[in-house]
C-alpha positions as CSV (number, residue, x, y, z in Angstrom):
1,X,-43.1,-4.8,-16.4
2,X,-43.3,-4.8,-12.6
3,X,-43.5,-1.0,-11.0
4,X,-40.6,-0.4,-9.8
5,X,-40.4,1.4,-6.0
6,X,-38.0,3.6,-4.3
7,X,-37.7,1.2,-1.6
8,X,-36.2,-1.1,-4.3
9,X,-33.8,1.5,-5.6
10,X,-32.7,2.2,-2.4
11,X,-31.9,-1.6,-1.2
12,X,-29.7,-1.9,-4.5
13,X,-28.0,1.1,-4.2
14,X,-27.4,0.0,-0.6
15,X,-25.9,-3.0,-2.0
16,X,-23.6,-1.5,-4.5
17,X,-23.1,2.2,-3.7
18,X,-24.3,3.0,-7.1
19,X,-26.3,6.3,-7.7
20,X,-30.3,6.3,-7.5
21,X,-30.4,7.1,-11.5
22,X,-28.1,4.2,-12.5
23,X,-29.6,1.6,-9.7
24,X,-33.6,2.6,-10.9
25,X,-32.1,2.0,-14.7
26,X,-30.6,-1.7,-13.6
27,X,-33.9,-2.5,-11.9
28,X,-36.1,-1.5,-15.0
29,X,-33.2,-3.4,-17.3
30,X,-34.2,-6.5,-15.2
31,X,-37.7,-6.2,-14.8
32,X,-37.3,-5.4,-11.2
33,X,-35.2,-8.3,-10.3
34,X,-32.5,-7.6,-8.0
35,X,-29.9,-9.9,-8.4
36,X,-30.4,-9.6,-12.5
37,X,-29.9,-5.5,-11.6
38,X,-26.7,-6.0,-9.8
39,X,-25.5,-8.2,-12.8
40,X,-26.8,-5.3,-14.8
41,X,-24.7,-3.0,-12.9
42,X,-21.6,-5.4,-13.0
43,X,-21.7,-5.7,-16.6
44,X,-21.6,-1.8,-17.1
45,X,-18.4,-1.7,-14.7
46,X,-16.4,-4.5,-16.7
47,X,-17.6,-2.6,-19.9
48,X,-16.2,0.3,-18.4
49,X,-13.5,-1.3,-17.0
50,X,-12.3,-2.5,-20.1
51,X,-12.6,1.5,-21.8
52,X,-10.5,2.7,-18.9
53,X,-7.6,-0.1,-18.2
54,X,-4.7,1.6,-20.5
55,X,-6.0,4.8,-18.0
56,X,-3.3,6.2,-15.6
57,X,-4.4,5.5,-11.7
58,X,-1.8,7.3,-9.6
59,X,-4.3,9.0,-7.0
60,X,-6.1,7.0,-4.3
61,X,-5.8,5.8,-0.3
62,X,-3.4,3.9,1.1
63,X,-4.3,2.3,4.9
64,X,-2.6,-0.1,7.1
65,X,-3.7,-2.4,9.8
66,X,-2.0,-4.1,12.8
67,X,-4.0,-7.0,14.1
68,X,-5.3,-6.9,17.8
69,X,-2.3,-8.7,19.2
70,X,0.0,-6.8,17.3
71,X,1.7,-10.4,15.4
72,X,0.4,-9.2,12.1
73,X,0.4,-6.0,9.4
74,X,-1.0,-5.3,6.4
75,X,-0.9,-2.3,4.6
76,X,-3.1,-1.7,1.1
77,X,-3.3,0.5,-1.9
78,X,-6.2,1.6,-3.6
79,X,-5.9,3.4,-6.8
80,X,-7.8,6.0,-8.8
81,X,-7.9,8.8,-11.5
82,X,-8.5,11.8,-9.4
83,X,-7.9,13.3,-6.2
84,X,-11.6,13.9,-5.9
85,X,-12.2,10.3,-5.8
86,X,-9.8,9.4,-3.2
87,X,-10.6,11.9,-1.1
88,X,-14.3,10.5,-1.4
89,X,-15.8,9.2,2.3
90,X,-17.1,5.8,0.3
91,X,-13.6,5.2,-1.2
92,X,-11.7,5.3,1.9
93,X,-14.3,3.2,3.8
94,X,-13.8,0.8,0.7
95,X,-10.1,0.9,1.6
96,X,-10.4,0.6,5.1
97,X,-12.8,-2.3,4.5
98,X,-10.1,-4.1,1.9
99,X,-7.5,-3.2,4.3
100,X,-9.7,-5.3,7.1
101,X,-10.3,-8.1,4.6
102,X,-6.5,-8.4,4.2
103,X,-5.6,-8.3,7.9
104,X,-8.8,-10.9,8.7
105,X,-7.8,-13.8,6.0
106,X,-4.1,-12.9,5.5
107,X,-3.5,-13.9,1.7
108,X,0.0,-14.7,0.4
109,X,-0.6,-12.2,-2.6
110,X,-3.0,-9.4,-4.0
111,X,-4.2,-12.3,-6.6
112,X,-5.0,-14.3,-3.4
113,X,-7.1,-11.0,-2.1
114,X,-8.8,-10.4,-4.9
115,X,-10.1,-13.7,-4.6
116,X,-11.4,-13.5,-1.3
117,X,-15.4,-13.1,-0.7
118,X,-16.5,-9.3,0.1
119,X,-20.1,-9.1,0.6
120,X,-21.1,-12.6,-1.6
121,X,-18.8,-11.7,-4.4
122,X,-15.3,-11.8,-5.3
123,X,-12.9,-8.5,-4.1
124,X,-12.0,-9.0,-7.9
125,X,-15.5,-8.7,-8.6
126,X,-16.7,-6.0,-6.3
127,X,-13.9,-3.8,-7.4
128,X,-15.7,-4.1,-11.2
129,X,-18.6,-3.3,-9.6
130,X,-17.2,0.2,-8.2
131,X,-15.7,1.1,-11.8
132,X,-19.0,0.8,-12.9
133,X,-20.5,3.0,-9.5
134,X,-17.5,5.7,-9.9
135,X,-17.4,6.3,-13.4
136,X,-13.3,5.7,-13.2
137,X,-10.6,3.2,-13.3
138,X,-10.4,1.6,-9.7
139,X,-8.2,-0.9,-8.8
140,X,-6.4,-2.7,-6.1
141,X,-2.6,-1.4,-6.9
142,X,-0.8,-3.0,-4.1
143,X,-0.9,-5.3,-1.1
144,X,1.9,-6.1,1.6
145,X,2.1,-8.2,4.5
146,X,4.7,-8.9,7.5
147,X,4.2,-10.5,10.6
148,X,6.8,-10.4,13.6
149,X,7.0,-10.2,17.6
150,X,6.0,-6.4,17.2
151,X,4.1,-4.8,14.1
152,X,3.4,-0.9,14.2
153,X,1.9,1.1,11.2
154,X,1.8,4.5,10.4
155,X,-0.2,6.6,7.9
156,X,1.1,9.1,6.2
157,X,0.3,12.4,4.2
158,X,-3.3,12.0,4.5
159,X,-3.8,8.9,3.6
160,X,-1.1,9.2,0.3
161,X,1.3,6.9,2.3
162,X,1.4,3.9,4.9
163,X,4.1,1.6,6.3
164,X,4.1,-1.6,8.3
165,X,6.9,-2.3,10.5
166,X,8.2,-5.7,12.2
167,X,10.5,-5.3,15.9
168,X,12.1,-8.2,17.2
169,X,10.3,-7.6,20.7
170,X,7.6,-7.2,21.5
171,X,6.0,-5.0,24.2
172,X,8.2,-2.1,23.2
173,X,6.8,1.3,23.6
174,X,4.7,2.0,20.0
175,X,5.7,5.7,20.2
176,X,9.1,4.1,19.6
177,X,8.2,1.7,16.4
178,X,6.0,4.6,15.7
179,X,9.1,6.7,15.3
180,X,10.8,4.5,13.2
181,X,8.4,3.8,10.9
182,X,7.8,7.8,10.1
183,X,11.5,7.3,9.8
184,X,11.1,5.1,6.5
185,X,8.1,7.4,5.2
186,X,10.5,10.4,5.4
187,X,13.9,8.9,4.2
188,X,12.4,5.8,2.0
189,X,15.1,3.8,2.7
190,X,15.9,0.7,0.2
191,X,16.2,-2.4,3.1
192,X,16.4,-3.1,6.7
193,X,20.6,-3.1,6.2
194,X,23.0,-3.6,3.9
195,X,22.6,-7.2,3.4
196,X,19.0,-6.3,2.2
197,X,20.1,-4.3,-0.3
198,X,18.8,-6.1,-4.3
199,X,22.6,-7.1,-5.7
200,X,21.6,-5.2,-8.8
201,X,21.6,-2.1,-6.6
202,X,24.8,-2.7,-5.1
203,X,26.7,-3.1,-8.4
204,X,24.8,-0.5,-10.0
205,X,26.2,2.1,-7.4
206,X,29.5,0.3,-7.6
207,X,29.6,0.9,-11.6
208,X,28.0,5.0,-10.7
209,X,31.1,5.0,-8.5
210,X,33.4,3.8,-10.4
211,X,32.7,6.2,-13.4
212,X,32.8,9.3,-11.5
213,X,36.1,8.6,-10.0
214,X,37.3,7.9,-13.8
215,X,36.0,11.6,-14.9
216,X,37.6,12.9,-12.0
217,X,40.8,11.8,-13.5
218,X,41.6,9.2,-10.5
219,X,43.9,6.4,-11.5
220,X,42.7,2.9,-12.4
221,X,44.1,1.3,-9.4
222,X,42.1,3.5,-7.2
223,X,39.3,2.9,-8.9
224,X,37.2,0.0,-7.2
225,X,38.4,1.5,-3.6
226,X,36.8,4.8,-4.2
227,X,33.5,3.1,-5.4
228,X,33.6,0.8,-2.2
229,X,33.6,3.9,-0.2
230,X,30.6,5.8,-2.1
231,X,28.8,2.5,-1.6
232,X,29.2,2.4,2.1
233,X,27.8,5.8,2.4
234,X,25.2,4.7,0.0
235,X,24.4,2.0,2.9
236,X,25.1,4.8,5.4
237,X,22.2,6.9,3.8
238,X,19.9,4.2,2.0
239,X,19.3,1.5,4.7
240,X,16.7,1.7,7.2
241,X,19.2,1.1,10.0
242,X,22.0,2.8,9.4
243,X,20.5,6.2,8.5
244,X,20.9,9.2,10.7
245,X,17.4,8.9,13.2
246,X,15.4,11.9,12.3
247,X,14.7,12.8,15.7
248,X,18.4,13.0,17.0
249,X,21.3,13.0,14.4
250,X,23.5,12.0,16.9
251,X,22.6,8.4,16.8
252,X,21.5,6.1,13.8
253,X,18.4,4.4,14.0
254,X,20.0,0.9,14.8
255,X,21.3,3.0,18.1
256,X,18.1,4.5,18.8
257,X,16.4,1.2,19.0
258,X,19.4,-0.5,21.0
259,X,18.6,2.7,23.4
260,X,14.8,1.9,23.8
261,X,15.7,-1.6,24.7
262,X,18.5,-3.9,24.7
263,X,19.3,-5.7,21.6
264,X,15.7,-4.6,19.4
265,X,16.0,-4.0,15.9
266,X,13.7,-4.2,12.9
267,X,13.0,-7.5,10.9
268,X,11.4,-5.9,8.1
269,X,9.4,-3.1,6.7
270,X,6.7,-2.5,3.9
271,X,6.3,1.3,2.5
272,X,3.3,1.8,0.1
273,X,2.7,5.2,-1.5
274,X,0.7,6.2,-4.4
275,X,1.9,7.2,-7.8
């Protein structure tokens, strides 16, 4: 069996981000090759993988990106097991690196991501490969995309929330879009407006309405009327524009935007948060 040097060790632990111990093990496994140590290494992730999958990953990093001319979001969740893991420098820069993938090639789904090439390999692969390098279940949890005249992002909570949002304009002032997209990290509203709203929603708080008017003793006739009018505050409080703006409870965000410039409103919006 070849020796194997430290200058090897390091170059495949600059490769995969594995520790010294497990990278000089893969290289003695292999007889010093390299790529037969990275499959080494790969092999003990999906092994590990495997162990961990029924595992519960609700901590992590979420990150969004807006592209340079400001057309395209993306905004990306990467899960673990602990806090300490996510709080880890290599993990976010993992992230951040997804996150870039994401924005660069623009998938139509997270299968389409994980499909992409990181470094030679798969995303799919790679993120294996880290299971194996961490010691815990990692996986790619969520991936959104919009594009529009205007996309502004905004991370929140340390990295525990992000959210992309589309404008109809562009050029408007980002402290503006900036606003509103704290707005839907805050109040976590369920669409843009009402017609948004899932029809599964709207007749499930149309049932909740009805049935707490019953107990309240209100007659039959009355009914449907009384649940119409907890629904419209339901839309009042649960959609995006329609809510009360944070920042001045005197006008709703729909308002606030018609104040920053004529006619602007938002086209869509993507909230990821871990858990």
């Amino acid at each position: 069996m070849s020796a194997i040097s430290a200058k090897d060790v390091k170059k495949l632990r600059d490769v995969t981000g594995a520790g010294m111990m497990d990278c000089k093990k893969a290289l003695v496994e292999s007889n010093g090759d390299m790529d037969g140590a990275i499959e080494f290494l790969r092999k003990k992730g999906q092994k590990l993988s495997d162990k961990r999958a029924d595992r519960d990953a609700k901590e992590g990093c979420v990150l969004a990106k807006v592209s340079a001319d400001g057309s395209k979001g993306v905004v990306v969740r990467l899960s673990c097991e602990t806090d300490f893991v996510s709080k880890n420098e290599d993990f976010v820069a993992m992230t951040d690196k997804i996150a870039q993938l994401a924005l660069d090639t623009f998938p139509a789904d997270k299968e389409a991501l994980l499909d992409q090439d990181f470094g030679g390999i798969s995303l799919r692969d790679k993120i294996i490969e880290q299971v194996g390098v961490i010691g815990e279940k990692v996986e790619v949890a969520e991936y959104q995309k919009l594009e529009a005249p205007q996309v502004v992002s905004y991370i929140h909570m340390g990295n525990k929330a992000g959210v992309i949002l589309g404008l109809s304009q562009n050029g408007v002032d980002s402290a503006a879009g900036r606003d509103v997209a704290m707005q839907v990290a805050a109040m976590h509203p369920v669409a843009v407006d009402k017609d948004g709203v899932d029809s599964t929603i709207v007749e499930k708080e149309i049932e909740i309405g009805m049935d707490i008017a019953r107990q309240e003793g209100k007659p039959d006739a009355m009914l449907e009327k009384i649940a119409m009018g907890k629904l419209n505050k339901f839309f009042k409080e649960r959609t995006l524009l329609n809510q009360a703006f944070v920042k001045n409870n005197k006008q709703n965000i729909s308002q606030y935007l018609d104040s920053v410039s004529s006619g602007l409103t938002v086209t869509d919006f993507k909230h990821v948060k871990l858990g």
